[in-house]
C-alpha positions in Angstrom: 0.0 0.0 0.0 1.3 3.7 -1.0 1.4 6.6 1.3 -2.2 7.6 2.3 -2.7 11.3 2.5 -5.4 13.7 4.2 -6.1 16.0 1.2 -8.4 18.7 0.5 -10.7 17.8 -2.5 -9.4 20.9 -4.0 -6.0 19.3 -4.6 -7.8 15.7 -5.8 -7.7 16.6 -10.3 -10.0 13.9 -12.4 -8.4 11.7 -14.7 -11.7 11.5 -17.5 -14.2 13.8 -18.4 -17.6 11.7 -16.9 -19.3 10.2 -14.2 -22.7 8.7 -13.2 -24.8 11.1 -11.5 -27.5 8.7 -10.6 -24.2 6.4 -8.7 -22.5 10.2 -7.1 -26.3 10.6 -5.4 -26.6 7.7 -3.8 -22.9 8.2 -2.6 -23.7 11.8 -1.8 -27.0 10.7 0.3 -25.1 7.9 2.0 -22.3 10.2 3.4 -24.6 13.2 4.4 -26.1 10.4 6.4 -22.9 10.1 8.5 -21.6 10.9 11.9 -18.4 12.7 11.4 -16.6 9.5 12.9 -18.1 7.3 10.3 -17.5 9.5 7.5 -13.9 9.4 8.3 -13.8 5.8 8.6 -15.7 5.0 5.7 -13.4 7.4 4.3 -10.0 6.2 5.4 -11.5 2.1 4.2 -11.6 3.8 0.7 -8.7 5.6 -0.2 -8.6 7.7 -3.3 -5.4 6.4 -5.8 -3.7 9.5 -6.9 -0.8 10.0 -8.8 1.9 13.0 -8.2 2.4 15.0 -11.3 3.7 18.3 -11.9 4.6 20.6 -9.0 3.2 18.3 -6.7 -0.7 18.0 -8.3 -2.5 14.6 -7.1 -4.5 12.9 -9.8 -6.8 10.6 -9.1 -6.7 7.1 -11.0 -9.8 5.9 -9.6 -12.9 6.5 -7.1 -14.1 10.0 -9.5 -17.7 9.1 -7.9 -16.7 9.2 -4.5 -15.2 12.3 -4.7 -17.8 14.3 -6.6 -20.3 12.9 -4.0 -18.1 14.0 -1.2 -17.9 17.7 -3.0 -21.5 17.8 -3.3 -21.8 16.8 0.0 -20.0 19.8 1.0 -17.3 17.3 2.3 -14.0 19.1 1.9 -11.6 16.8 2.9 -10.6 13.0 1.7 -8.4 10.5 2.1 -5.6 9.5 -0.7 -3.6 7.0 -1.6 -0.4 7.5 -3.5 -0.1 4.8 -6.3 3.4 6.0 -8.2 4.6 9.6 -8.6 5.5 11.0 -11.9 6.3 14.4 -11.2 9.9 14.4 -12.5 7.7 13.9 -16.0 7.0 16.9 -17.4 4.9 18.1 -19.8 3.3 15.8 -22.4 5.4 12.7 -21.5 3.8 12.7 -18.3 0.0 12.3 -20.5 1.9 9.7 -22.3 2.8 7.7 -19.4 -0.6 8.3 -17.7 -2.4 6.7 -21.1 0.3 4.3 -20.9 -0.4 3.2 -17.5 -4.1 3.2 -18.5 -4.8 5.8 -15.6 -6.6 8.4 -18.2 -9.8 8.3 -19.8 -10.8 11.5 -21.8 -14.0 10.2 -23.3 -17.2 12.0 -23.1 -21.2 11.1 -22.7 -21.5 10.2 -25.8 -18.4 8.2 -26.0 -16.1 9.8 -28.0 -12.3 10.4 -27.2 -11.5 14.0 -27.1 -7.7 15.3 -25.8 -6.8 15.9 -22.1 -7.2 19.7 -22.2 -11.1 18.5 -21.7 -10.7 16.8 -18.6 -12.0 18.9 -16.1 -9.8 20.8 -13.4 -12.1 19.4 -10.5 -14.2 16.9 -9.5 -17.1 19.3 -9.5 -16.8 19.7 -13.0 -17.2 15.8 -14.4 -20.4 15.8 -16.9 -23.2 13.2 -16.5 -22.9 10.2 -18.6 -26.1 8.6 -17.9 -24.5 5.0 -19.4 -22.0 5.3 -16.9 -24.7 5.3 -14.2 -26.5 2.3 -16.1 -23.4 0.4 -15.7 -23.0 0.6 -12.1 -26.6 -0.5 -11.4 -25.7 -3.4 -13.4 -22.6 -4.2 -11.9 -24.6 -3.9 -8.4 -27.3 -6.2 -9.5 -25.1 -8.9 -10.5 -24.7 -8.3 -13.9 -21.2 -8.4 -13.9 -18.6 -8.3 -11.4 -16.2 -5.6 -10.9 -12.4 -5.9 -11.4 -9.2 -3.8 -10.2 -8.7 -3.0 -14.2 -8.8 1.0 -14.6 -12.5 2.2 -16.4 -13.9 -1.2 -16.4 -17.2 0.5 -15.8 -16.4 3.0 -18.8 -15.7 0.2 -20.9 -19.1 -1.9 -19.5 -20.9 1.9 -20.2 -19.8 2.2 -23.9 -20.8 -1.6 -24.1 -24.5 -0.7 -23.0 -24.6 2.7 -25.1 -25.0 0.8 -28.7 -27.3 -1.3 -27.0 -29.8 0.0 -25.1 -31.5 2.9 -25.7 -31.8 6.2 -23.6 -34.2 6.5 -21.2 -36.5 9.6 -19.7 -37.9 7.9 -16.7 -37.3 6.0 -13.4 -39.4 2.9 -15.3 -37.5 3.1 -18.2 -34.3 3.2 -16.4 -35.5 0.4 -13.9 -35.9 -1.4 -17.3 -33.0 -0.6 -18.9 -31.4 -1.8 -16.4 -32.8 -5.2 -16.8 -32.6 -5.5 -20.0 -28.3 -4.1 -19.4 -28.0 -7.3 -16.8 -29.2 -10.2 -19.7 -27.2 -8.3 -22.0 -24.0 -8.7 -19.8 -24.3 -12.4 -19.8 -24.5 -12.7 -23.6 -21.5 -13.9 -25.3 -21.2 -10.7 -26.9 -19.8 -9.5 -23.3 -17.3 -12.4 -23.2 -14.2 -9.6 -23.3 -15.5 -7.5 -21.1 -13.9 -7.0 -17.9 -15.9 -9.0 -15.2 -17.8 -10.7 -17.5 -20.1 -13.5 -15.5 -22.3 -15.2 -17.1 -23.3 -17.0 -13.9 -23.4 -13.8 -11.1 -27.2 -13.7 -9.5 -29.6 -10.4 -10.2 -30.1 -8.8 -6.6 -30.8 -5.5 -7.4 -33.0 -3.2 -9.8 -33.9 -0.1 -8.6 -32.1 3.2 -8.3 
């Protein structure tokens, strides 16, 4: 395990462009329900990867929900921890490495790769991708399991996107949703990351 940090969200940048808003309220609803001694343990159990990069800036590899949640929460604080530091890489050989590494993922909602000058500056600034959501509801009703491999949900998201089609209500999304689960046990999931064709439905609302 790397150094784990106390860091203001402030200094946390994002390494893609989107998130699930659907998935950052339930997180944000789930840590305005804490004491201020579960929220930090519940914060300390999930530590934010970051990577050092120029002039000391922390960017995080993983856990963009949590920390939007935590910033609409009004939660200025989180915990990090420091996966490799690349801050004797400067300019764009430091991108290169990060793409390298697979720890950057400028895509946006509709899919589409853009540069890194569109990744936002701050958590707060992530745009919905409402596939991105679909995928975690999947992943949390069994669809498919999730895996350590960076974006796996992304990957799962632009799965779903030429698939399903985009909803306007809670019953469509509900579903969508179902319809996302059988679809993540066909064999045209088999390279997906976390693919289980045999994991068990247990969940299938928002």
């Amino acid at each position: 395990m790397g150094k784990i940090l106390r860091l203001e969200l402030q200094q946390i940048h994002p390494t893609q462009v989107t998130a699930g808003m659907l998935e950052i309220e339930e997180k944000r609803k789930h840590f305005a329900s804490l004491s201020a001694d579960e929220l930090k343990h519940a914060l300390k159990a999930t530590p934010i990867p970051v990577v050092v990069g120029r002039n000391g800036t922390h960017f995080a590899t993983d856990h963009h929900h949590l920390a939007r949640a935590l910033s609409d929460a009004q939660i200025e604080h989180a915990y990090a921890e420091i996966i490799a530091d690349l801050s004797s890489i400067k300019g764009d050989a430091f991108w290169l490495e990060m793409a390298t590494k697979g720890w950057v993922h400028p895509y946006d909602e509709f899919g589409l790769l853009h540069g890194v000058a569109a990744i936002p500056t701050h958590v707060s600034g992530l745009i919905d991708d409402p596939y991105r959501s679909l995928a975690s509801f999947v992943r949390d009703a069994g669809g498919y399991t999730k895996t350590p491999e960076p974006f796996a949900d992304f990957q799962w998201a632009a799965f779903f996107r030429t698939r399903i089609r985009l909803w306007t209500t809670t019953f469509e999304f509900n579903a969508a949703v179902q319809q996302a689960v059988h679809l993540a046990k066909s064999p045209d999931a088999l390279v997906l990351p976390g693919f289980n064709a045999r994991s068990k439905v247990t969940r299938s609302k928002p």
